[in-house]
C-alpha positions in Angstrom: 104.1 100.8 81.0 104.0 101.2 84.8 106.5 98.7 85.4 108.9 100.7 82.9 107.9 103.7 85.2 107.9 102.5 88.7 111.9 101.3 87.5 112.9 105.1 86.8 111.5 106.2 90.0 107.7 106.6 89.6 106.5 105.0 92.5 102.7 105.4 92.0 102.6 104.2 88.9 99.0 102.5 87.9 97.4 99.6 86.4 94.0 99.0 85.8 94.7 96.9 89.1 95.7 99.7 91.2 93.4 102.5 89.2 90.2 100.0 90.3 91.9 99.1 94.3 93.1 102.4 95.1 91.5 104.9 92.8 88.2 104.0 91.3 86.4 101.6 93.4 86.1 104.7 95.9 84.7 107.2 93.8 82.2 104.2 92.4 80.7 103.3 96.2 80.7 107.0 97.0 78.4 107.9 93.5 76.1 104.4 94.2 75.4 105.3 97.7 74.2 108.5 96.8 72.0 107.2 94.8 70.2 104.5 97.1 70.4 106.4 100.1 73.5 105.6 101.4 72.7 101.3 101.6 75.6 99.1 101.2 73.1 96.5 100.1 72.1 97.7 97.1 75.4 98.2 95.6 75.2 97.0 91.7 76.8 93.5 91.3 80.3 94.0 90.0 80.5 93.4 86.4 82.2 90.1 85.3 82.2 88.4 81.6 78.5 87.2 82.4 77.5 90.3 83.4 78.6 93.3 81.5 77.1 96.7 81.8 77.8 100.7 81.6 78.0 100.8 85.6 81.5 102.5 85.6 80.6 104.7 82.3 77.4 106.3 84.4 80.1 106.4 87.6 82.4 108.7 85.4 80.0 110.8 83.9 78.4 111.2 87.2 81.7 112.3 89.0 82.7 115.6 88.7 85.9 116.9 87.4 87.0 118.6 90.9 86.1 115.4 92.4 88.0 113.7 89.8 91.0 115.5 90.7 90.7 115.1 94.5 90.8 111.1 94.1 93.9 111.6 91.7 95.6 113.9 94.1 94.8 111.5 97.2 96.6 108.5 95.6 99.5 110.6 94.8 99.0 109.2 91.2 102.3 109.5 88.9 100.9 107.6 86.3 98.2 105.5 84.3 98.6 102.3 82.1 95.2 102.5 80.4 94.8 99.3 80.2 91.0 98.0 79.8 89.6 101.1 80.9 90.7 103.5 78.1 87.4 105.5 78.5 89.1 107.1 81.4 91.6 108.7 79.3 89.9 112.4 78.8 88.5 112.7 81.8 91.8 111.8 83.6 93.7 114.0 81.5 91.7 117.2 81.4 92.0 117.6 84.9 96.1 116.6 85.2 97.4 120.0 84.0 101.0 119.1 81.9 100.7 115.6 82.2 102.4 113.9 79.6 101.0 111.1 77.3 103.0 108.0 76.1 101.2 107.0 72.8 101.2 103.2 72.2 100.3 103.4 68.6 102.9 101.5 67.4 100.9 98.5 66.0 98.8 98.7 63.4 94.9 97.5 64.1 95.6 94.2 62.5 98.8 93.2 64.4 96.5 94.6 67.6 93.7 92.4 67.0 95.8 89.3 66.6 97.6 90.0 70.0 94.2 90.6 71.8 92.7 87.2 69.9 95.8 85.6 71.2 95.4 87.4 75.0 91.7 86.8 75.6 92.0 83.2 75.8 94.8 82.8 77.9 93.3 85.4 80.4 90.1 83.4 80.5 92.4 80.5 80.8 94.1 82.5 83.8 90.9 84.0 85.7 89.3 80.1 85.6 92.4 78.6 87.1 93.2 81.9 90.1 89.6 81.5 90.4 89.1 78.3 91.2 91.4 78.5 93.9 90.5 81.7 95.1 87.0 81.1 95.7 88.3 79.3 99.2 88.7 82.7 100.8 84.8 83.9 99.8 83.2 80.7 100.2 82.8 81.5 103.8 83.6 85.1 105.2 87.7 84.4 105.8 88.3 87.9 105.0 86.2 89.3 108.0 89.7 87.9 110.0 91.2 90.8 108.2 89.7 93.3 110.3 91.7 91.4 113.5 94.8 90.2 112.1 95.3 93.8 110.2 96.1 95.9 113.0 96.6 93.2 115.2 99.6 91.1 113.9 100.3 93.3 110.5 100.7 96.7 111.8 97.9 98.0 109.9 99.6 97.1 106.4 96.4 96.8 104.4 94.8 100.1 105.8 97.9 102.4 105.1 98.7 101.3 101.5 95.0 102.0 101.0 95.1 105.5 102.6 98.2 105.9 101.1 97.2 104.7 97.3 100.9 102.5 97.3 102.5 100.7 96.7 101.5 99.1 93.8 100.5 95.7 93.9 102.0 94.9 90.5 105.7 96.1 91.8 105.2 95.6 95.5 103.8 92.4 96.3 103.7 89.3 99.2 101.7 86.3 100.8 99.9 88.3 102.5 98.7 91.0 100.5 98.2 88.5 97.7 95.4 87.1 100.3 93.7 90.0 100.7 93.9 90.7 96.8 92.1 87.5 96.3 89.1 88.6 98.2 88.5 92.4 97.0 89.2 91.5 93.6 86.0 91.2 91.9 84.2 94.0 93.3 87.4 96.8 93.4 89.6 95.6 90.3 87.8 92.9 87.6 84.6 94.8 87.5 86.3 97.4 86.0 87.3 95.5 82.9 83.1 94.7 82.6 81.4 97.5 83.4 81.8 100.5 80.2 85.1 101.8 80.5 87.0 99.5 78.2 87.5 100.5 74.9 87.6 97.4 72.1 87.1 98.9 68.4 85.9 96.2 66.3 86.9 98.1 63.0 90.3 99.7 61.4 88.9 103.4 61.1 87.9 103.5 64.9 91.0 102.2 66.0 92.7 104.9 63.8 90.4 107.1 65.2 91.3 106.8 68.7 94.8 107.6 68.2 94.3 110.5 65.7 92.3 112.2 68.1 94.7 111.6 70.7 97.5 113.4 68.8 95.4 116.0 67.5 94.1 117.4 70.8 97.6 116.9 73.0 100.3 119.3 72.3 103.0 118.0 70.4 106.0 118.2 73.5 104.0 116.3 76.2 103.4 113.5 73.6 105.2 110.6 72.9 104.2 108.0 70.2 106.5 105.0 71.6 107.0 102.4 69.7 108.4 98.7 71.4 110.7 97.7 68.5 112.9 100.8 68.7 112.5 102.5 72.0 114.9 102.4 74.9 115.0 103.9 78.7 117.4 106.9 77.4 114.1 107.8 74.9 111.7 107.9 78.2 113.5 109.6 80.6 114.5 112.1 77.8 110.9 113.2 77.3 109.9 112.8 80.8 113.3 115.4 81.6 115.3 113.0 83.9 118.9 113.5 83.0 120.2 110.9 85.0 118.2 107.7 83.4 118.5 105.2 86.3 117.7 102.5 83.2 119.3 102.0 80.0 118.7 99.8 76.9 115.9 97.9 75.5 112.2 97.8 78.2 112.4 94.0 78.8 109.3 92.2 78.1 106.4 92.2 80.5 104.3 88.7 81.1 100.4 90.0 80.6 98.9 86.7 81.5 99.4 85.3 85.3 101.5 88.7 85.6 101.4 88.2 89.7 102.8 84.1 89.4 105.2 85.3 86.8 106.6 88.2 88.6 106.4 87.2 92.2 106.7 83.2 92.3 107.6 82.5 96.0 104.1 84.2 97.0 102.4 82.1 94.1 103.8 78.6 95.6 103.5 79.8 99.2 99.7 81.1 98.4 98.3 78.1 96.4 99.4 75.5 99.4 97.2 77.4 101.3 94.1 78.4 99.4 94.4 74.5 98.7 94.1 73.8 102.3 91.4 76.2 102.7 89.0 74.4 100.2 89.6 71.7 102.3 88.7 73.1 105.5 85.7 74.8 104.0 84.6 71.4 102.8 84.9 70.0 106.2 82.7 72.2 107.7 80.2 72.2 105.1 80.0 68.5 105.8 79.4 69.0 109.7 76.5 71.6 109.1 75.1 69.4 106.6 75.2 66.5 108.9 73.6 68.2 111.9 69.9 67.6 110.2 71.0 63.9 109.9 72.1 63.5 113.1 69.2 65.3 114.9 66.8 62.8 112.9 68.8 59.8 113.6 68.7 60.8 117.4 64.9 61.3 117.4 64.3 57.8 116.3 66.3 56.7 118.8 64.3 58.4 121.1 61.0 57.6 119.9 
């Protein structure tokens, strides 16, 4: 868990968040604009639940493994939660030589599907609601100010943690990066979960599967088959070879759904206020421009 990481002194420990923001989305543009030419334009849509496709499967097995490895060592990556984009996993780790794997096999495929049944809706439930309100900054082109108050007023924040691949959003986060989240979200980080590198077994044997093959292809020492009930910080930094853990006892609980509100709840009640204020503004100008016709008719008339 990159939370559990980032605590013991991983500090580029990923998400699927900051896999897609930092990592991905990157190597994604770079492979569809060599294909068309080199036209932002004709970028694919991003995938979403009403459109799901293989866009990120073809990406991968388009990239090459030294390219693969250049993006990884750019970001400084320490570590990947592989969460929703579980295709990545060989690919990722054929070309990190010693990296270690943390094994989260711990469930069986019934107690797994029940917790997914139980997540899906609630993350549906989550995406409608951030959505809603998030729509103010795209409804008009808000996030072109970006490009002025970035290096103007926030001493370039956005563009280093970009260059830089850190920190990550889900340890590190404020207002004002939580703005600029809002907008890149559903082409750098949600079409990620959409678009083929996601890996949902519908049956027992291919769950099984998965992890069998897992343990049967990575050596025995630089695999860890962790399991949530019994596990503890000292167990961690034990096989990662930290002898002084800077944690100890039981990982405490993580929240999976409305993660950002949960974990960082003065930038949720300082960011709504605002996106709320922004549909309203947006409204407002929608009504002028939609007026202008009227009021050009109206003042014809007159004249006439």
């Amino acid at each position: 868990e990159p939370c559990t990481l980032y605590q013991i002194g991983y500090d580029h420990s990923y998400h699927s968040e900051e896999f897609g923001m930092f990592f991905f989305a990157n190597l994604a543009d770079k492979y569809w604009l060599r294909q068309n030419g080199g036209h932002w334009s004709q970028l694919p849509k991003p995938g979403t639940l009403h459109n799901t496709n293989t866009q990120d499967l073809e990406v991968l097995r388009g990239t090459s493994p030294e390219e693969l490895a250049a993006a990884l060592s750019r970001c400084r990556v320490d570590a990947i939660a592989l969460d929703g984009i579980e295709q990545i996993f060989w690919p990722v780790y054929d070309v990190s030589p010693d990296a270690k794997v943390v094994l989260l096999n711990w469930r069986t495929f019934k107690e797994w599907r029940t917790s997914l049944e139980a997540f899906v809706p609630l993350l549906m439930l989550e995406l409608l609601i951030m959505g809603t309100f998030g729509t103010a900054m795209t409804v008009l082109p808000w996030g072109a100010l970006l490009h002025v108050i970035d290096p103007l007023l926030m001493g370039r924040k956005i563009e280093k943690m970009m260059k830089s691949g850190g920190p990550p959003i889900c340890q590190v986060y404020d207002t004002y990066t939580s703005m600029w989240h809002g907008i890149i979200n559903g082409r750098r980080i949600a079409t990620r979960w959409f678009s083929g590198i996601n890996f949902t077994p519908g049956e027992e044997a291919g769950y099984d599967a998965w992890h069998a093959d897992i343990k049967a292809k990575v050596p025995k020492e630089r695999l860890l088959e962790w399991d949530m009930r019994k596990h503890r910080f000292e167990d961690l930094c034990a096989f990662l070879e930290m002898p002084d853990c800077p944690r100890q006892g039981r990982l405490p609980r993580a929240p999976n759904v409305f993660l950002f509100a949960q974990d960082f709840p003065h930038v949720f009640f300082c960011k709504m206020p605002m996106l709320a204020l922004l549909h309203w503004i947006n409204i407002k100008i929608f009504r002028k421009i939609f007026t202008i016709p009227a009021m050009l008719v109206r003042s014809r008339s007159k004249a006439d």
